[in-house]
N, C-alpha and C positions, 0 to 999 in steps of 0.2 A: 450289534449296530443294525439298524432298518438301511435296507437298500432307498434308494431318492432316486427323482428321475427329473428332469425339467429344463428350457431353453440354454443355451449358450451360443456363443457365435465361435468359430474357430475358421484359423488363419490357416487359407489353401495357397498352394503355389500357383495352380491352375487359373484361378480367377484372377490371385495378384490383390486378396482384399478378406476380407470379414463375409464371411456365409453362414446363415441361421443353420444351428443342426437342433436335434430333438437325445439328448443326450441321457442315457441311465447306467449309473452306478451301482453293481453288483459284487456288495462287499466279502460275498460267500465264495465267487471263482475269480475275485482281483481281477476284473474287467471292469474298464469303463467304455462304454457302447454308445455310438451314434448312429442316428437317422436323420436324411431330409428333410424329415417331418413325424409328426406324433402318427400321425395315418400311417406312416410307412412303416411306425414300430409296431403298429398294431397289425398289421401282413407281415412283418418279419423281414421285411425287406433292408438287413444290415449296414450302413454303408463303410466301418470300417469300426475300429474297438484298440486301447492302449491296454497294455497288458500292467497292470502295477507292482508289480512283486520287483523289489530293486530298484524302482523308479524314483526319482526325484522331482520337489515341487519348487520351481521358482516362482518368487513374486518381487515387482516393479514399485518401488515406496511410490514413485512418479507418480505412476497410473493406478490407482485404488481398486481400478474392473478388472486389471488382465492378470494374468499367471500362467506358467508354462509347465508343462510333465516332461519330464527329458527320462527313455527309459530306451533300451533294443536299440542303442546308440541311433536316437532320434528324438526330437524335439520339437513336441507340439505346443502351439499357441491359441490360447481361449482368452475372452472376453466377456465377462459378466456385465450384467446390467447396472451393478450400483456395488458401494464396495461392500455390504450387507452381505446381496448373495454370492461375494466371491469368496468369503470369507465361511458361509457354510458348505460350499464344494471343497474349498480348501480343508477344512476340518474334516469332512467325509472322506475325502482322500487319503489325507495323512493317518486315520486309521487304518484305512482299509491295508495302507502299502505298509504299516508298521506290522498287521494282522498276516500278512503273508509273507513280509520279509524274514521276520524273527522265527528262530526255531524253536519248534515245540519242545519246552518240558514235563521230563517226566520222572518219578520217583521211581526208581527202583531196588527195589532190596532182595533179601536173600531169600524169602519165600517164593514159592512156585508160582509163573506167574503162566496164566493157561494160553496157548499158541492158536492163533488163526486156523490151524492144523484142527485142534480139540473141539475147537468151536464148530468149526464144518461137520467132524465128526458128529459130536451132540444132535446138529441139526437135524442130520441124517438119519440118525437114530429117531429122533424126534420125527419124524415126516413118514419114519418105516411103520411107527408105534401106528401113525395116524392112518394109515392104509390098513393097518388090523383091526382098530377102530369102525372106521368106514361099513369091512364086510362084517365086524360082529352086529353093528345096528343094524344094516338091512336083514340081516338074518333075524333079527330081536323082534323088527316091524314083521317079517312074514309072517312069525309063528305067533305073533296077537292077533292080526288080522285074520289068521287061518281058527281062531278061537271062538266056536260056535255058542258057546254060552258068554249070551251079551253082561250079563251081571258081570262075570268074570272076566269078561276082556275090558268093562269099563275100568277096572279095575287096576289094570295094565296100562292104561290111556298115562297117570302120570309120569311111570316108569319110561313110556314110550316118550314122555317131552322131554323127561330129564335128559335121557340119552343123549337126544337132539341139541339142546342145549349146550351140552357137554361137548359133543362134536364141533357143534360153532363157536365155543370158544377157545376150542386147540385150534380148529384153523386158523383163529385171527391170529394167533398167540405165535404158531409158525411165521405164518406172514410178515408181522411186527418183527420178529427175529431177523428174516431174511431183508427185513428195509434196513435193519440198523447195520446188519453185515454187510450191504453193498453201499451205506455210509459212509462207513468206513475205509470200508478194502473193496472199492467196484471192481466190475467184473471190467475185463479188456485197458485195468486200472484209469480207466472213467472215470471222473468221480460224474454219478446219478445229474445232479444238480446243473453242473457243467452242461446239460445238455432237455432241459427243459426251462421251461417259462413260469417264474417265479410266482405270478398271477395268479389267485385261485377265485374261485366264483363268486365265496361269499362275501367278500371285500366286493367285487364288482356289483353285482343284484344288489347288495348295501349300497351302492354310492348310485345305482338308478334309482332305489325305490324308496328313497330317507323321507320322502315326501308324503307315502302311504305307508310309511312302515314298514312294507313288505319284504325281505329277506328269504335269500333262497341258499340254503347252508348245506357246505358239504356232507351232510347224515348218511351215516351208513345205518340202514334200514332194514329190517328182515323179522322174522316171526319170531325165531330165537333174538335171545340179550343182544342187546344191539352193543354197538362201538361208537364213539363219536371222537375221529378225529380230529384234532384240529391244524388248519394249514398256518404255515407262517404270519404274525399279522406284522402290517407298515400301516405306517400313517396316509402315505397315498399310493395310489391304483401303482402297481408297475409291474411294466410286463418287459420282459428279456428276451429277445431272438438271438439265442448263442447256438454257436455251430456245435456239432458233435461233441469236441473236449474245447479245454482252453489251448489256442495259440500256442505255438513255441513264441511267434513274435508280432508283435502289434502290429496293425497293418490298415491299410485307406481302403478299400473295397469292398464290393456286394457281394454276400452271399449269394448261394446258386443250388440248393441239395436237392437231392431229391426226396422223397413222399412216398411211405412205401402205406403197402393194405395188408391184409389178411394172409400170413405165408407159413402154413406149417413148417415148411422145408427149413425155413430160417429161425427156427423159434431158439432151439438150442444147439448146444457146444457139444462136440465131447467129453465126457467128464469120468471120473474113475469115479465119484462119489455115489454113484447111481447103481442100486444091488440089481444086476438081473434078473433074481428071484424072484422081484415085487415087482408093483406094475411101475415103469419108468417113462417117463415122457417121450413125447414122439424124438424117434431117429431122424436124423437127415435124410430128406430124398433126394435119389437122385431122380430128376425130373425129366433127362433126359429118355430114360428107357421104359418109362412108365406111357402105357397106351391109353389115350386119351380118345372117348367114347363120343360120338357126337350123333345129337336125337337126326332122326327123318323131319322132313318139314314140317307133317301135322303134328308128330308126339313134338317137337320145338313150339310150336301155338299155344298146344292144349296143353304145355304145362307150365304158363302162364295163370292159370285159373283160379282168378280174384276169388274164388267160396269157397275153396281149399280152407280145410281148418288148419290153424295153428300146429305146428308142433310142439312139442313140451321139450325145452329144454333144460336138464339139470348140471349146471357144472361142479355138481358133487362127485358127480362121475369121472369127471377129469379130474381127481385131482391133482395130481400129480403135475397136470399142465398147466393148470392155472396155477396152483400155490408157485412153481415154478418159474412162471409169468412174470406173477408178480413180484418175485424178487428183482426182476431188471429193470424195477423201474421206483420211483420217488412222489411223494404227495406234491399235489402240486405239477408234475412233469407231463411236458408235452407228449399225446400218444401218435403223433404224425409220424413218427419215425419209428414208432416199436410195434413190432410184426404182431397180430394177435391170431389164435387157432380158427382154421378153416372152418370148426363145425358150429360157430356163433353165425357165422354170416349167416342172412338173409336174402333170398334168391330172387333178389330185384335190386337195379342200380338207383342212385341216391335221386337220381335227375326222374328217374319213373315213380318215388314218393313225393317229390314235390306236385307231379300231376293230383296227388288226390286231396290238393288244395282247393281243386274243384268239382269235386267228390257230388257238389248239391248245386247246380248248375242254373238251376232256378231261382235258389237266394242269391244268388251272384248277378242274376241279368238283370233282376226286378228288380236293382237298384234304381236307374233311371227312368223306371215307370212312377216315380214319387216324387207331387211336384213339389212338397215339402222340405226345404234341405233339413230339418228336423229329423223327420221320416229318414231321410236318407242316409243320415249317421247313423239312427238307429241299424239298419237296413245295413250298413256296411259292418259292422260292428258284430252282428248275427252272423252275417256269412263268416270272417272271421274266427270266428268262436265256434262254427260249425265245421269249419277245416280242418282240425287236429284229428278227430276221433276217427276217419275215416282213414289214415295212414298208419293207425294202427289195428290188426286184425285181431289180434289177441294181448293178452296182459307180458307176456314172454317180450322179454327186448333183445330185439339178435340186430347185429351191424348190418347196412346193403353196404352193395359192391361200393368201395368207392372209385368215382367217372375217371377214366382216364381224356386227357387234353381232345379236346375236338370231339367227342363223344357228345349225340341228340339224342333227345326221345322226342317223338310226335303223338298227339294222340285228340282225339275228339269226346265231346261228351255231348248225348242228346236228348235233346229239351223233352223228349216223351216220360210217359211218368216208365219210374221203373219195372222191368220184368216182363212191358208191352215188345213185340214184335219189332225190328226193327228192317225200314225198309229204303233201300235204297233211293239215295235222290235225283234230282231231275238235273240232268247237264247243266240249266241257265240257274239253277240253286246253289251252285260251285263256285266258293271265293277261291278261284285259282290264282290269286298274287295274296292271299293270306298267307297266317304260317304253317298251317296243315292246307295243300293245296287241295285236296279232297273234301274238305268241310263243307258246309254249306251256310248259308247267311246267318241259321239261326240256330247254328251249333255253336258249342264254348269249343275254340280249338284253343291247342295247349302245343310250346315248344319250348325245350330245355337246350341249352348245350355248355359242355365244361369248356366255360374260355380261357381257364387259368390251372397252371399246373401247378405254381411256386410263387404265391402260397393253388390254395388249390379252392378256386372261386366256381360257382354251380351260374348261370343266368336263365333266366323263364319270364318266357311272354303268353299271353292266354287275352283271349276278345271274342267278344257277339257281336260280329256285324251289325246287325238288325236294330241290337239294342245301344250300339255306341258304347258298348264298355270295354275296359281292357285294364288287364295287370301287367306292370312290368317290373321286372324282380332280379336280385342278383345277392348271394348266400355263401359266405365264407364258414364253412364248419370247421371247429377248432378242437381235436378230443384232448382232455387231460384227466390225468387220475387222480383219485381224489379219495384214495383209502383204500375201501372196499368198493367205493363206487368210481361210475365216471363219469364226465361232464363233457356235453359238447356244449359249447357255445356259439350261436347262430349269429354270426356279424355280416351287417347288409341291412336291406330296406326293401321294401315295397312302393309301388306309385302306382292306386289307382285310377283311371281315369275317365271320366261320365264325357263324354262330347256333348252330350245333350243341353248338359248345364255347365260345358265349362268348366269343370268343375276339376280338381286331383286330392287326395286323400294317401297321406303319407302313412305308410304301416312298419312299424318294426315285429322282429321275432323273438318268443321267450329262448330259452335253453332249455338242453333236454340232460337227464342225468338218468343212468344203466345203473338200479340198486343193486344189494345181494349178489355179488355177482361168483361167490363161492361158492353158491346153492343155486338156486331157481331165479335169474335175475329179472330183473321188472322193471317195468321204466315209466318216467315222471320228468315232468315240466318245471321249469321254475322260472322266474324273474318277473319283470318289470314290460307292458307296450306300450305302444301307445297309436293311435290313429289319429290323424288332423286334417281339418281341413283349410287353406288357409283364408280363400275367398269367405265361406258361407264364417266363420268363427267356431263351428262346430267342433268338438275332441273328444274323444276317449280316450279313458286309462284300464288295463285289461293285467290284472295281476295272478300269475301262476305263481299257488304257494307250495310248497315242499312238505313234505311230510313233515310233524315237528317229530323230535329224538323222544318225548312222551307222547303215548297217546295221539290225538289228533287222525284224522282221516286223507287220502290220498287225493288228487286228483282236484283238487280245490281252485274252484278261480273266483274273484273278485271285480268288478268293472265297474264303472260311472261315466256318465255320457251328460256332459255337460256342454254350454259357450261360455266364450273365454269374457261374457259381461256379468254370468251368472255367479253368484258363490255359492248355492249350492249346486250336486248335479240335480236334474230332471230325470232322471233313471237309473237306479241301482242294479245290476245283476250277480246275482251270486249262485255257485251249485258247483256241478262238475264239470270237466270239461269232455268227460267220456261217458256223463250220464245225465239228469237231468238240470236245467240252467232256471232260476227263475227270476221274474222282472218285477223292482217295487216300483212303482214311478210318483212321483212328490205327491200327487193326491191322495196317497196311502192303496191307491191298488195294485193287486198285484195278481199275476198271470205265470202261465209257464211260458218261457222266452226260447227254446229249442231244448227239444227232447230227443236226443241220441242216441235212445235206445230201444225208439219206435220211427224213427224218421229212413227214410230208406237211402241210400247212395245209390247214384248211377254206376254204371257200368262204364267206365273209359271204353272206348273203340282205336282199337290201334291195328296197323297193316298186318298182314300173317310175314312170320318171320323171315320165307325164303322171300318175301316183295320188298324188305326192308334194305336201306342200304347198307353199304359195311359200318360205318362209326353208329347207328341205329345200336343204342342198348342190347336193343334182349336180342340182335342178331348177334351182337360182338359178345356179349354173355352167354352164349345158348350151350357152349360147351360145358361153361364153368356151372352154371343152376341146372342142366341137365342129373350132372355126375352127384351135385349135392343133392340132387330128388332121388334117385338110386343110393345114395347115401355111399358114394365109391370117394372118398375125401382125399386118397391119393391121385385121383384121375382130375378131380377139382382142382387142386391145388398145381397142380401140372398146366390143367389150361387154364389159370391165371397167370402162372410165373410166366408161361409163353405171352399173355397179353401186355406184362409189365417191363418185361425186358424187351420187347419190341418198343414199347413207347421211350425206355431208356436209350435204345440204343438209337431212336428216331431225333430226342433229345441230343444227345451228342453229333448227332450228323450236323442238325442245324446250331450247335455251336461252332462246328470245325468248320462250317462253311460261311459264319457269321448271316445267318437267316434266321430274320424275326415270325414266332408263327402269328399267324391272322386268322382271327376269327371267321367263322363265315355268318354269321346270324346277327350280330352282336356288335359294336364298337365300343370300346373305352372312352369315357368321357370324366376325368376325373378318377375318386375313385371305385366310380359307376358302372357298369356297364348295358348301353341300352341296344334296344332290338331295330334294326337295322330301316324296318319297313312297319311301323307300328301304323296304326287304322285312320288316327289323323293326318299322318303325311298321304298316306294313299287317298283319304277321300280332297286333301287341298289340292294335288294333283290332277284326280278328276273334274275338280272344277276350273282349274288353269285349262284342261284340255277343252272343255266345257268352251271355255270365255275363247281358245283359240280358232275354235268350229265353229262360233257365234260371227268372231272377226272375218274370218274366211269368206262366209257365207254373204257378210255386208261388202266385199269387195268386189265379190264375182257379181253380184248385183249391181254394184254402183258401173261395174264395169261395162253389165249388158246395157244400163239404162242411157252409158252414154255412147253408146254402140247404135244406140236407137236413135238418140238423140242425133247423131253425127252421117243417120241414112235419112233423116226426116229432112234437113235441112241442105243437102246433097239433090231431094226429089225436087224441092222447091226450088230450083234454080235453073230446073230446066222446065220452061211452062209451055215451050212448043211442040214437044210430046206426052205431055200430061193424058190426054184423050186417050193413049194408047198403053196407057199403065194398068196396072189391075187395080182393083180398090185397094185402099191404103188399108192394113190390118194395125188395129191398135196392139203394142206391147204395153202389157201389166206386169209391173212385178210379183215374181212367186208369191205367192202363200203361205209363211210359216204358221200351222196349226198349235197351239200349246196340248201340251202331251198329254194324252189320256192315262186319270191315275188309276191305280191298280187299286182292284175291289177289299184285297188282303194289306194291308201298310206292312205286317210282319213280313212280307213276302214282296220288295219292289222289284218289278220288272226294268227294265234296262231305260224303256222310256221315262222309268220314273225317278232315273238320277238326273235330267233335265232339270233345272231347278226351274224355279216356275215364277221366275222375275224374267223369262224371257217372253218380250212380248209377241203378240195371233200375229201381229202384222208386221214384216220388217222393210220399214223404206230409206231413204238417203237420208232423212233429217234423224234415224236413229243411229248412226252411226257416234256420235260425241254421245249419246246419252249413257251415263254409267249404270253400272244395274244395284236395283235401290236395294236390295237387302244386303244384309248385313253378311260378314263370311261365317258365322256363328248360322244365322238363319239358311244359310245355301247348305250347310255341312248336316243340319235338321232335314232339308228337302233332301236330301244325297239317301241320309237313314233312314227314309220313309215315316 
């Protein structure tokens, strides 16, 4: 039976009435799940679940919509919309609770039949073989390699793939064993399923991209014979936020769990089935007595350093840890929750790879220097598409930290070309109420903070003063496993925004999926964006394709930049996203559109680590990326579990004392979240101050002139001492001069946020007169 998901109404005590819930049936752990809303099931945010196993369905001949589940001596009440769909929940029900009520049959007869016991055994056997395997091929590769007569080593080149071959398909072959035993018989008797999200990618990238075709499938990819699993299919999308196991008993409330990262100490159990003799997966640490090493201030800076090559990572070498891994876990299953090995991670937190969004700081500004909104879609569309390749330094895909709650990164990019000198700038250069207070006008500043723990939400704001642009952003990553691979899925959006022209351009994000991940893993994009804008009619569609299971090449994107009057687009692009891109445009030419593999990235500019504050990334990480550059994985893994159990135990304080956390950067608006002080509110601001200092200014005047007015006619009253007065001095009203504009417009001086509807002369008859431009044209005079 396919799991369904879809509205009902259900009868609270609390309201006294009928309340919309977003309801999903999960006929595999006999849960029926509800949410507030479909948004909320898509965060996981539970709001309670009937457990069906035993349970009973009434129905009302009366009323054709409602029906009741009476189960855990309780009795809930739903209301369908028409007796149609009450009538296919009621069928899916009464499967599901027949499917779990009935006891399983089984045949047994007098032959042997093999024990849970034998099968472990086997396995073990099986996983011992493949560690003898392992070192005879390396040994097989050294001594071809070390084979000086090339005739005769080309020779050996077959024997050397067959090997390989051979090896990649006992590992899947273990693997596949270890999913169907923890099928079965889970471990901590979990069942897998019970505790991940039924949802898998390809069904989702299918139901974005029906439009162009494009599909992004779970493939397991790699040099040797590939694998192609395939995940559960339904007829629609649906996705499950179940808690760890099922329920002992149904219940109305929200889950709350916690989010764990990268923990060797947690990875396994003790187990007798593990030979000393061979290599065995990591022990438990204890974490406490382990000395945790921590850099001096400069080696903490300097071992930041963006031109660092890549490391090579092979999780052939673990294997024991990975094969191990992966039996804890299900296709399909959530990896929020399942711990993976220290030595994947990557020694930068998630919120400091979204900085290298703006990696090219110059396609980013020059958007509103084009007064074409044509031009300007193209132009967003580029940067875009230029963002990816820079967040990846090498082809190796290793995990970053993931942020714990209230954790920033701050960082600048500068408009110089790269590799030039950089030099410090001038006090009145300084947007000190921007989000990096240290920037300057005509730098791209960048700020990140994790406003959300549960689920676990990233947000980023970034702006050019000068140029009126800005991004605002907010990013739910989602990991799940998906074979041999894994998939995050990037939920959230983008908005960004041109002041120039008014203008906002909506961005979504592809997913990203970790191949190979037995061998040498590598990583790849996949899905369906899109960019819009709503004023000008302008769109894009931007397609990352997946590798196919035949043949086909990696890295592939697809896009068309169309208006929503046009049927066809006005410009095709197609190429790599980590190599070259090129542009057809309807008149049949065609150009290279970005080339990523001669284009240079800037340098982010970020504080040195002892000036950074404590929730500051790479301050609050320095211990953890320090010990993984010494490659000391015990010492790492020690001052993470210190960083995670302080936010757990931070977490608890503010449940016990019922305190909600608050962002500091950020607010919640929906289920948005935006940047606090974004470039529009602060320049409308300046102009209200603006129109305040204008008001002022005509008060204290009206004030002096009738100060004057009120001594003139005071003189005139008395005309038998007139002779003895001194000459009468005429009062004039001041002078207001209009502001001298600054010779540089990238560069406006303080007089040149005066907007320049204030008139040379101000007198009493101007005091009613409104100022004639527009707040669109005051907010242009504000950005020079």
């Amino acid at each position: 039976m396919a799991a369904m998901e879809g509205p009902l109404s259900k009868w609270t005590n609390v309201m006294k009435g009928w309340q919309y819930r977003w309801f999903v049936l999960d006929p595999q752990t006999g849960l029926l799940s509800y949410y507030t809303s479909k948004e909320k099931m898509m965060r996981g945010s539970r709001r309670g679940c009937v457990r069906l196993k035993g349970a009973l369905i009434g129905i009302d001949d009366e009323d054709d919509s409602t029906f009741t589940i009476t189960c855990d001596q309780k009795t809930f009440h739903f209301q369908a919309r028409d007796a149609e769909e009450r009538r296919k929940w009621v069928n899916g029900l009464e499967e599901t609770i027949v499917r779990h009520s009935q006891p399983r049959r089984c045949d047994i007869s007098d032959s042997y039949i093999p024990t849970l016991e034998d099968f472990d055994k086997k396995l073990v056997e099986a996983d011992a073989y493949l560690q003898i395997l392992i070192n005879q091929e390396s040994e097989l590769v050294s001594k071809i390699d070390k084979c000086e007569d090339e005739e005769e080593k080309a020779k050996y080149d077959g024997l050397k793939s067959s090997a390989a071959n051979l090896l990649e398909s006992i590992k899947q072959s273990i693997v596949l064993l270890q999913l169907a035993k923890n099928a079965v018989n889970p471990m901590n008797g979990v069942i897998a399923s019970e505790n991940y999200e039924e949802d898998n990618y390809a069904e989702k990238n299918t139901a974005r991209s029906k439009s162009s075709g494009a599909a992004s499938d779970p493939i397991i990819s790699s040099s040797s014979p590939q694998l192609h699993i395939s995940p559960p299919v339904s007829p629609t999308r649906v996705t499950h936020h179940l808690s760890a196991q099922v329920p002992a008993l149904s219940y109305s409330s929200s889950d709350d769990e916690d989010f764990y990262d990268a923990d060797e100490y947690l990875l396994y159990e003790e187990s007798s089935q593990w030979d000393s003799a061979r290599d065995s997966p990591v022990p438990e640490i204890d974490t406490q007595n382990i000395e945790v090493k921590s850099p001096d201030a400069v080696t903490a800076t300097k071992m930041y350093d963006e031109d660092e090559d890549d490391e090579e990572l092979d999780c052939g070498k673990h294997g024991s840890v990975i094969t191990h891994l992966l039996s804890q876990v299900r296709i399909g299953m959530d990896l929020t929750k399942v711990v993976l090995p220290t030595f994947i991670l990557e020694r930068r937190s998630l919120l400091e790879m979204f900085a290298d969004f703006f990696a090219h700081p110059d396609i980013f500004s020059s958007i509103p220097d084009l007064e074409d909104p044509k031009d300007r879609i193209v132009q967003v569309t580029k940067w875009f598409l230029s963002a990816f390749h820079a967040g990846k330094k090498g082809s190796v895909a290793k995990k970053p930290y993931n942020p714990i709650i209230g954790e920033t990164f701050q960082c600048f990019y500068d408009m110089t070309e790269p590799g030039t000198e950089y030099k410090e700038p001038k006090p009145e250069d300084i947007v000190t109420d921007g989000p990096v207070p240290w920037a300057t006008k005509n730098q791209v500043g960048f700020l990140a903070e994790q406003v959300s723990h549960h689920p676990p939400i990233s947000a980023f704001y970034a702006e050019n003063y000068n140029k009126g642009v800005s991004v605002n952003a907010y990013i739910w990553t989602k990991s799940k496993f998906l074979g041999l691979s894994i998939g995050v899925e990037m939920i959230g959006q983008a908005v960004l925004s041109d002041l120039k022209h008014d203008e906002e351009y909506l961005l979504t994000f592809p997913n990203g999926y970790g191949r190979s991940i037995l061998t040498v893993p590598w990583f790849e994009m996949g899905g369906k964006c899109s960019i819009s804008c709503a004023k000008t009619g302008f769109a894009s569609t931007v397609v990352f394709h997946t590798k196919p299971f035949y043949g086909g090449s990696r890295h592939r994107i697809t896009s068309e930049v169309s208006h929503v009057s046009d049927r066809k687009p006005f410009l095709t692009i197609t190429g790599e996203w980590n190599g070259v891109m090129t542009s057809k445009w309807a008149n049949g030419n065609s150009e290279t559109f970005i080339d990523t593999l001669t284009i240079k990235t800037h340098k982010k500019r970020v504080k040195p680590v002892d000036q950074q504050d404590e929730f500051e990334s790479r301050r609050l990480w320095k211990d953890v990326t320090y010990n993984l550059k010494m490659k000391n994985m015990d010492s790492a893994t020690a001052a993470k579990h210190k960083l995670e159990e302080r936010q757990r135990s931070e977490r608890k304080e503010r449940e016990a004392t019922g305190t909600k956390w608050i962002t500091n950067n950020f607010y919640e608006e929906g289920d948005s979240f935006i940047y606090k002080r974004p470039l529009q509110k602060r320049l409308e601001e300046k102009l209200e101050q603006i129109q305040r200092d204008r008001e002022l200014q005509l008060q204290q005047q009206q004030q002096e002139e009738t100060q004057a007015a009120t001594t003139a006619a005071a003189t005139t009253q008395q005309p038998q001492i007139r002779s003895q007065t001194p000459p009468q001095v005429q009062i004039l009203p001041p002078q207001i001069h209009p502001p001298t504009q600054p010779n540089v417009p990238s560069q406006p001086t303080i007089a040149a946020e005066i907007p320049q509807s204030v008139p040379a002369t101000v007198t009493a008859e101007d005091t009613t007169t409104p100022i004639p431009d527009s707040a669109q044209d005051q907010i242009n005079d504000l950005l020079g």
